[in-house]
N, C-alpha and C positions, 0 to 999 in steps of 0.2 A: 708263669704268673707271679713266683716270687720277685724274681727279677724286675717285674714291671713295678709291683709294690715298694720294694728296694730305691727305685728311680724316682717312683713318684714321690717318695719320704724324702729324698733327698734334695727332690724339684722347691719342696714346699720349706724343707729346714731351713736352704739358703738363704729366703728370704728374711728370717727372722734375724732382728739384730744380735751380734755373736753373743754379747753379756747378759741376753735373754735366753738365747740357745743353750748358751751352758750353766745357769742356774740353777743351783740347789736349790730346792721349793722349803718351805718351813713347814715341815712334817709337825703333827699331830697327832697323837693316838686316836683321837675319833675320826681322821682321817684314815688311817690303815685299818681300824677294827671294824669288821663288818659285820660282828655276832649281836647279839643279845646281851648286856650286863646287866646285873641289879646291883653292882655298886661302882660309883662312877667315882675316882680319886685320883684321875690323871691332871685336869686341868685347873686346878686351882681355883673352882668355883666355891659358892658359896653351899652348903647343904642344906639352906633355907630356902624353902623354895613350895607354891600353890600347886594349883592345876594344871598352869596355863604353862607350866615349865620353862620359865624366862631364865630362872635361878642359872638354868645348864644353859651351855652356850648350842647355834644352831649345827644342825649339820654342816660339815663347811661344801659339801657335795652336793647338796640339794639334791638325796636321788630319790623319794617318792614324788619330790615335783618331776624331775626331769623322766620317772618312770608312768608318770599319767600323760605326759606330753606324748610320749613313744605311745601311749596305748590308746589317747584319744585324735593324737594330732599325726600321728605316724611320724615324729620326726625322733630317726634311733637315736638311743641313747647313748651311743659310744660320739654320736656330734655335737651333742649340746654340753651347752654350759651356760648358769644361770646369774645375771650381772645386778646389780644392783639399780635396777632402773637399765634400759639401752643404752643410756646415757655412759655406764660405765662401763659399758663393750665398746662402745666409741675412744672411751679414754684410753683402754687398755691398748686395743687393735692399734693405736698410734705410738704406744711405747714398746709395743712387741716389731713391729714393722719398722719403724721409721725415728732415724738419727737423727737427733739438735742438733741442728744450725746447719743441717747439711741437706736433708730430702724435702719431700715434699707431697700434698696429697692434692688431691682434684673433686673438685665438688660443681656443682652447674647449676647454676642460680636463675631464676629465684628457689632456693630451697632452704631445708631446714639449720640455722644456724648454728648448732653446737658443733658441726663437723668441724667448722672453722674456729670456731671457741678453742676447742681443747687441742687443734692443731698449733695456734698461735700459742698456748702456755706452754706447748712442750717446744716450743723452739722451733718449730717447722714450717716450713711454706705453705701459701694455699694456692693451688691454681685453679683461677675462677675461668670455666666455661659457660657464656649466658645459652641459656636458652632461644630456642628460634623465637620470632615474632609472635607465633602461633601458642606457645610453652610448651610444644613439643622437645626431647630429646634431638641435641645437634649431634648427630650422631658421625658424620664427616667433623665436625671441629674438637669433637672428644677425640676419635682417632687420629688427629697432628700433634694436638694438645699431647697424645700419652707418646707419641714417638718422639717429639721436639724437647719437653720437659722431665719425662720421666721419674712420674709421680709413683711415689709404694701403694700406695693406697686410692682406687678411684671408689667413692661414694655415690650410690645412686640412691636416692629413695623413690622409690615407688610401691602406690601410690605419693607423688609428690604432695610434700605438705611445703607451700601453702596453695599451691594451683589445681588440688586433688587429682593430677593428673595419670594414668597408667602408662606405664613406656612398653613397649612391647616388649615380649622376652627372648626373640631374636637379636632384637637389637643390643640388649644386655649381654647374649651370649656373645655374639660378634666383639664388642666393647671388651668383654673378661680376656677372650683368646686372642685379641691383639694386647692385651695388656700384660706384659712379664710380671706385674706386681700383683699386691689383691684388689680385686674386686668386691667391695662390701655393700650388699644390696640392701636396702631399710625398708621392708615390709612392714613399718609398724600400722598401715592402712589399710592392709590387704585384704584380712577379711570382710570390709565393706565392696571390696571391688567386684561387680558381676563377671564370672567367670575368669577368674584369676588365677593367671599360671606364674607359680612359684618359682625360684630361681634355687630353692633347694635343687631339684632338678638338675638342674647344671653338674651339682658338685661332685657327681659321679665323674666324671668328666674332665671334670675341670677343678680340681682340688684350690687352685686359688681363689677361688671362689666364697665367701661367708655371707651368710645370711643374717639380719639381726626381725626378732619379732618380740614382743611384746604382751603382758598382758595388762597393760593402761586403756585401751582402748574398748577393744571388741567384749574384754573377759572382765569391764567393770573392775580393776583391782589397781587403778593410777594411784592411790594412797600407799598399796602395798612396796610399789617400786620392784618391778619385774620385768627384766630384760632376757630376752633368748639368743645365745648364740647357736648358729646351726654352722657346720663344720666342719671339713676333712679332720678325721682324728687326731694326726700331728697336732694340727693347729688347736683343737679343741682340749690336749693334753696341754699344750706350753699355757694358755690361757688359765688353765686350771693351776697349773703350780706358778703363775708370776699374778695372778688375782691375792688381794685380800685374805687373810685365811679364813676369817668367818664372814663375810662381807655382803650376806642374807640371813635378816636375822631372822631369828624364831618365828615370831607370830606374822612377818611378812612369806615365809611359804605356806605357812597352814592358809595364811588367804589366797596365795598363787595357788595352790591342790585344791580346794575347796573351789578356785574358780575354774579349773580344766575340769574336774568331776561333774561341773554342773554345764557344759558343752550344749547340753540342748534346751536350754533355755539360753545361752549363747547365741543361738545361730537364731532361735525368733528373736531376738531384741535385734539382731542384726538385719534383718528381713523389717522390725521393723524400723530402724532408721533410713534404709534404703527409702522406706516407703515416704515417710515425712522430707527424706531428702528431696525426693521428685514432686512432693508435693509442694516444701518451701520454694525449690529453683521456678516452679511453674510462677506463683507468687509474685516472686521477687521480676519473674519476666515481666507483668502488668501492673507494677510499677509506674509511672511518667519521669521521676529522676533515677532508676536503674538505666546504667546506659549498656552493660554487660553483663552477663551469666558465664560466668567459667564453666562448662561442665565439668563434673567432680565423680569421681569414684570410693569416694572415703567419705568421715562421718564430720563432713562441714561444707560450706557452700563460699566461695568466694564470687564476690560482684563490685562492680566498678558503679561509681554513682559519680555527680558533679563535685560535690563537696563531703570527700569522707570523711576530715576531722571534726566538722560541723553537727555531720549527722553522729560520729561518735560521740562527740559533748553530749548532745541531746538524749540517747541512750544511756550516756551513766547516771543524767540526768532522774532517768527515769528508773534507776536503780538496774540495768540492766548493760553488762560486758559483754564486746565485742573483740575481737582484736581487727586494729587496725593496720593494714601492710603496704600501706602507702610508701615506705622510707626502701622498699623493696625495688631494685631494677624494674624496672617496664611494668612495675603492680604501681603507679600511680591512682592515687584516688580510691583505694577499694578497700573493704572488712571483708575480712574472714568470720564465719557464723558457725558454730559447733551446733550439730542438731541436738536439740534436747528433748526433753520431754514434752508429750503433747501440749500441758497447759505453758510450759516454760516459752515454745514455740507461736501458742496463742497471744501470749501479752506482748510477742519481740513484734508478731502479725499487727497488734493494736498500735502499737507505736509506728511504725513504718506506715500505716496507713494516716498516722498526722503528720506526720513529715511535709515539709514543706521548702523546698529549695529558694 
């Protein structure tokens, strides 16, 4: 068993670009001290300081957040690590992985855009695999795609934002274990999806594997900016010493713990946007200018109409945001609709029923 640990450590450091590998991390004493003080005179804060303890800087560890996740989400502690938004687990995993001007990562459009944002400023390639006709996963043109180009990084999100679509997690596994590089699967939808099997899963298995989730979404805390990495522990250790040293600030975990502690009233707001989802898609079917219903497994509804940007004027018109993803490969014509609140869902219903093409 040592031995196979030894292999798999060694499977996973390669990966990681050398200058990353051999990094000194920028140590902190509130990083190593893991007791109790009552007087704090390492980091050159201020001693002036409320309640709300802003005065001291945060943990740079996040471990009561990442120790409620272990206890309500079951995802252990020694794999996570907590990003400043997903958005900055996306940044990172691209400068931990993958060399300027030389690699490359793999995304499958239409999907969500920052994969390629932060691939292009660090100098690295994108290779675009579209999607089937259907917006299913091409899951034969992923597998040339990673043999012919050999990408560090293949990006799946699922649920797909903007097509709300599930890919299966066969198919993902398949995808990971033809892929020598990583695998970063974007669950930030997942808790909406009916009977959704996680790609944590995998990473027993399959250590290239990373998970990224979120609590913007399901756990109501997109102000706080909370991103989840889940993680073979190598990997989740290099991320920890080449992240940010404080890079979550204070009063944004007290909102991340405050929103995992409150998990069950999580899971009815969740229960009921499902509900208003099926409700809105039913809707949106009887319609006369809907010409499409995407089905969706996350907390938005995509549909294709004859004239989307006309019908978006009209909407902002009426004080009321949509996003439009028309400028999307094969999404011609269509809004994306984030489900909202009953009444917020009431006046978008009012509107759509004057519409007129």
């Amino acid at each position: 068993m040592a031995k196979y640990e030894e292999e798999r450590t060694e499977d996973v450091s390669s990966l990681l670009n050398p200058w990353i590998r051999e990094l000194v991390p920028y140590s902190s004493a509130r990083s190593e001290f893991s007791g109790k003080a009552d007087v704090l005179l390492d980091a050159n804060e201020s001693w002036v300081g409320g309640n709300d303890g802003v005065n001291r800087y945060p943990d740079p560890l996040c471990r009561e957040l990442r120790k409620a996740l272990e206890e309500k989400l079951g995802l252990p502690y020694e794999m996570t690590a907590i990003g400043n938004g997903s958005d900055e687990i996306i940044d990172m995993l691209i400068r931990m992985f993958c060399a300027p001007g030389k690699d490359s990562v793999m995304i499958e459009r239409p999907t969500y855009g920052t994969y390629s944002v932060f691939a292009r400023t660090s100098c690295v390639d994108v290779v675009d695999v579209p999607l089937t006709p259907s917006l299913d996963l091409d899951e034969e043109a992923v597998m040339r795609a990673i043999a012919e180009k050999k990408p560090r990084i293949v990006f799946i999100c699922t649920p797909n934002n903007p097509t709300g679509r599930v890919y299966p997690l066969d198919a993902v596994e398949r995808i990971a274990a033809a892929n020598p590089g990583i695998t970063a699967v974007d669950e930030a939808y997942g808790d909406f999806a009916e009977n959704f099997h996680s790609a944590v899963n995998l990473i027993a298995a399959n250590p290239r594997v990373v998970v990224l989730r979120t609590l913007s979404k399901a756990f109501a805390a997109a102000g706080a900016r909370i991103g989840v990495l889940v993680a073979d522990p190598v990997i989740q250790r290099t991320f920890m010493k080449a992240k940010p040293p404080y890079n979550v600030p204070l009063l944004s975990q007290k909102a991340g713990l405050a929103a995992v502690n409150d998990y069950e009233n999580v899971k009815r707001r969740v229960e009921e946007t499902r509900r208003r989802r099926k409700d809105f898609a039913s809707f949106l079917s009887s319609l006369p200018f809907v010409r499409e219903v995407f089905p969706s497994e996350a907390n938005f509804v995509l549909f294709r109409t004859g004239d989307a940007a006309a019908l978006y004027t009209c909407l902002l018109e009426k004080g009321i945001v949509v996003r439009n993803r028309s400028s999307d490969p094969m999404l011609e014509n269509t809004l994306r609709v984030t489900i909202g609140s009953e009444e917020e869902m009431e006046k978008l219903r009012e509107a759509l029923c004057g519409w007129r093409e």
